[in-house]
N, C-alpha and C positions, 0 to 999 in steps of 0.2 A: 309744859310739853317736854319739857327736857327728860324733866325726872321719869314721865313715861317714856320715852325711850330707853334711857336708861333701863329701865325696868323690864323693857322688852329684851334688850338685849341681855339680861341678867336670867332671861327666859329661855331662850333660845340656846341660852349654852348651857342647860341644867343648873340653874342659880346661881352660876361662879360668875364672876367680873370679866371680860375680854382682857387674854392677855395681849403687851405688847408685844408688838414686830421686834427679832432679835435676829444677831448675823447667820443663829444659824438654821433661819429659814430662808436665806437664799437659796439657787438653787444651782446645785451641786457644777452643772458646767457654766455657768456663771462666775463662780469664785476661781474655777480653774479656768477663763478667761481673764479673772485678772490678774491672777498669777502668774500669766504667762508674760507679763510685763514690768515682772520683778528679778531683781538678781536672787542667784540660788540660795545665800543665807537667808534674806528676807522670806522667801519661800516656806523653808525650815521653822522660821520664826514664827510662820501666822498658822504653821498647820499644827500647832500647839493651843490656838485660841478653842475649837470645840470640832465634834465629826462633823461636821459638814465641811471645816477649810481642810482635815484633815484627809477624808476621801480627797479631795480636789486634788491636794498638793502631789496623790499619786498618779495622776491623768500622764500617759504618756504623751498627748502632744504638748504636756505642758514643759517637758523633761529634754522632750526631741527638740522644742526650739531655742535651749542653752546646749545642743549639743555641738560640735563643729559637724559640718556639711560632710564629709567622707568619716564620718566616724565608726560607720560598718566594717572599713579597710582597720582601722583601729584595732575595733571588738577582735577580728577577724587573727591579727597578727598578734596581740599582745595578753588577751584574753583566753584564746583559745577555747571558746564554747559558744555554742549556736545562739546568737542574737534572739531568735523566738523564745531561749526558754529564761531571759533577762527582761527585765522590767525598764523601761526607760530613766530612770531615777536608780534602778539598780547599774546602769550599765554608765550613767554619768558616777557614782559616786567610786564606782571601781577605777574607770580611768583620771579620776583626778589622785591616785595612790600613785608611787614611783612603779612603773610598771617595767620591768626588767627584760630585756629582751639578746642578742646574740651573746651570749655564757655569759650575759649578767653585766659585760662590759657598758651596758647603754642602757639607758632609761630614759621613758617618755613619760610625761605628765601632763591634765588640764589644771590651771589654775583652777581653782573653788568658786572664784566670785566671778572671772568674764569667760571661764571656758575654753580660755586660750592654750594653746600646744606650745611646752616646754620638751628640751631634750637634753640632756645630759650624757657627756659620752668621757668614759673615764681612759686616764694616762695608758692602760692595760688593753686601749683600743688603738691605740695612735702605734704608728711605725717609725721608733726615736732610735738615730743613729746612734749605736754604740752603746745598747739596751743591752746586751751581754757580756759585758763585758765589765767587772764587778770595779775595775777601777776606776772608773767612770761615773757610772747610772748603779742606783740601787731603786728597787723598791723597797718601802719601807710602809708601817703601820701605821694608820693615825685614824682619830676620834673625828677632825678637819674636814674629812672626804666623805661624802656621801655612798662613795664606793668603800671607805674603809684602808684604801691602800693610794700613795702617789709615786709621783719617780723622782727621785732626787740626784740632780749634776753635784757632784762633787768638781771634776774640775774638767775639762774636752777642749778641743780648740776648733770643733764643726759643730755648732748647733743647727741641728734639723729634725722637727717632728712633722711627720705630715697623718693628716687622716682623713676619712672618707665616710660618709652615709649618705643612704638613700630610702629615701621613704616617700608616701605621699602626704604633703602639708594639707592644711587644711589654706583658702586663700587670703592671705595678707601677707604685711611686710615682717623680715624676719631680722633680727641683727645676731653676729655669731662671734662668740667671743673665747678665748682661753684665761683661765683662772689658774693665775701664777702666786709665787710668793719667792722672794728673797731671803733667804735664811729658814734654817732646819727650827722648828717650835718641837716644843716638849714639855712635859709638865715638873715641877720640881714643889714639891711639900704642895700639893693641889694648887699649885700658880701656872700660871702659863708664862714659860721664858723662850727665847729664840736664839737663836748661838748664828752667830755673823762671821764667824770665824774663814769659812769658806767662800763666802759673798767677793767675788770679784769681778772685772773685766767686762760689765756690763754701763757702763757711761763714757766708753770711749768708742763703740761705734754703736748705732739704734739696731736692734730687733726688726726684720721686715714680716708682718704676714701677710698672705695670701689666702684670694677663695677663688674659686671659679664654678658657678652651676650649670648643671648640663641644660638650661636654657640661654646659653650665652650670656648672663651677666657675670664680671667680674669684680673683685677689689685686691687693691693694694695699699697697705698702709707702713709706716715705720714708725719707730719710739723708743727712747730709751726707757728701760725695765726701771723702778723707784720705787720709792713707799716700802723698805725693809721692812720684814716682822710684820706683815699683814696679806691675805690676801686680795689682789688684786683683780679685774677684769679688762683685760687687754683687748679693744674692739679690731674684728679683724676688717668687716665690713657687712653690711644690708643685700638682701637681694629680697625680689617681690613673688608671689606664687598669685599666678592670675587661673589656671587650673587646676583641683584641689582633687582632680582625677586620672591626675596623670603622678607618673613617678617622678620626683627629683632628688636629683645626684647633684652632693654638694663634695668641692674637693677644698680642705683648708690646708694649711702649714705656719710654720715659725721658724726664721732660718739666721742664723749668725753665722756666717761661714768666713770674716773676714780672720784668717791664719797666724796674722801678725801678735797675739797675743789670746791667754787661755780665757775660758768662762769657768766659771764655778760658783755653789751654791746657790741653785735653784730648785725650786720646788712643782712641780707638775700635777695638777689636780684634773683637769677636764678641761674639755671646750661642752658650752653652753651654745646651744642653738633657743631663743626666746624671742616672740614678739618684738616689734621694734616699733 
C-alpha cells in the first residue's frame, strides 16, 4: 500500500518526488510576525537566510515597532524630509546615525540594538564663563570629541558652565552626565601622552552640578574631579519623561566658584543626555 501511494504521489506531481517544506514557504507576514519580536541585528541576520524572510524583514510594522513612540517629531526635526517618502527601516537606520542638529553643536542618536534616544551636546553649546577670553579657555583640536573640538581651562578661579536643551524624549528614564578629563592628551610618535602640567586646584573643594527640568524634577550632586589622563563621565542626575509628546527643557551646569584658589587644566568635551 505504501509503495502505491507513493507512486501516486510521484503521479500527481508529473513523476518528480514531493518536495520538502522549507522556511521559505512560510508566508511572508508570518515571518514578519516573528520578526517583530526580535532585536534589530537579529532582524538583519535572518533576512539573509532566503526572499521570503528577506521581503518580511522590510514590513514596516515590523520597523515601526523598534522605533521610539514620537519618532515623527524626530524624522520631522532632524531628517528634514516627508516621513511618507521613507521606509520604516529606512527611517530607523538614518536615525540611529549621529544626526546633527543646531550648527552642528548637538547630536541625537538611536542605539542599533534597543532604539533608545542618545544626545550629545558639545563644549561649543554650553555658556562657559570666560570663553573669551584666550587666557583662560581655549578651544582646541582633537581626534577625542565626537564634535572634533573641546574647551580647555588653562587656569580661572570661577568655574561655570551652564547649558540648555529642549526636545521631546521619547518616554523613560534618562541620566545626564558631562564628559570631562584632567590634563591636555596629544599624540607624540603615534602614542597617546597627556601633559599634567596645568592640572590643579581641583581636590580641595568638589565640583557641584546641577539640572533642573521644566517638569519640576531636580538634581544636585557634588565630587571631586580624579582619574587624570582619561576621560571621565561625571553624573549630574536622572529625571523621568512620562509624556513623549510634549516638550522637555532640561537646564544643567558645573560650578566651582569657591575664589580662595585657581582651577586649571581641564578639559571639556560634552554633556551626554542617555538612558538611565
Amino acid at each position: 500500500m505504501g509503495a502505491g501511494f507513493s507512486g501516486f504521489l510521484a503521479e500527481s506531481n508529473g513523476g518528480s518526488p514531493p518536495t520538502k517544506p522549507s522556511l521559505g514557504d512560510l508566508p511572508e507576514n508570518c515571518v514578519s510576525s516573528i520578526l517583530m519580536h526580535l532585536d534589530p541585528p537579529e532582524i538583519c541576520k535572518l533576512a539573509r537566510l532566503n526572499r521570503a524572510f528577506r521581503a518580511a524583514s522590510w514590513a514596516d510594522f515590523v520597523w515601526e515597532s523598534k522605533l521610539p513612540s514620537n519618532y515623527m517629531f524626530l524624522v520631522n526635526k532632524l531628517l528634514h524630509q516627508d516621513p511618507q517618502n521613507l521606509s520604516k527601516k529606512g527611517i530607523y537606520a538614518r536615525l540611529c546615525q549621529p544626526n546633527p542638529f543646531d550648527d552642528a553643536t548637538k547630536e541625537v542618536w538611536l542605539d542599533k540594538i534597543s532604539g533608545k534616544l542618545f544626545i550629545s551636546i558639545s563644549s561649543k553649546a554650553l555658556r562657559i564663563t570666560g570663553i573669551d577670553d584666550r587666557r583662560y579657555w581655549n578651544f582646541i583640536p582633537t581626534e577625542e570629541s565626537r564634535f572634533h573640538t573641546i574647551a580647555y581651562l588653562q587656569q580661572i578661579w570661577w568655574v561655570q558652565i551652564v547649558g540648555e536643551i529642549e526636545l521631546e524624549f521619547p518616554e523613560g528614564k534618562y541620566g545626564v552626565f558631562f564628559r570631562l578629563q584632567l590634563g591636555k592628551a596629544s599624540k607624540r610618535f603615534g602614542r597617546r601622552v597627556c601633559n599634567f602640567d596645568q592640572v590643579h586646584g581641583w581636590d580641595i573643594k568638589p565640583v557641584r552640578f546641577q539640572m533642573s527640568v521644566s517638569n519640576g524634577q531636580r538634581a544636585i550632586s557634588e565630587c571631586y574631579l580624579h582619574e587624570a589622563g582619561s576621560w571621565e563621565h561625571y553624573h549630574v542626575g536622572d529625571f523621568v519623561v512620562d509624556n513623549p509628546n510634549t516638550t522637555t527643557k532640561i537646564n544643567f551646569s558645573m560650578i566651582q566658584i569657591d575664589c580662595t584658589h585657581t582651577k586649571g587644566g581641564l578639559c571639556v568635551d560634552s554633556v551626554l543626555i542617555c538612558p538611565s
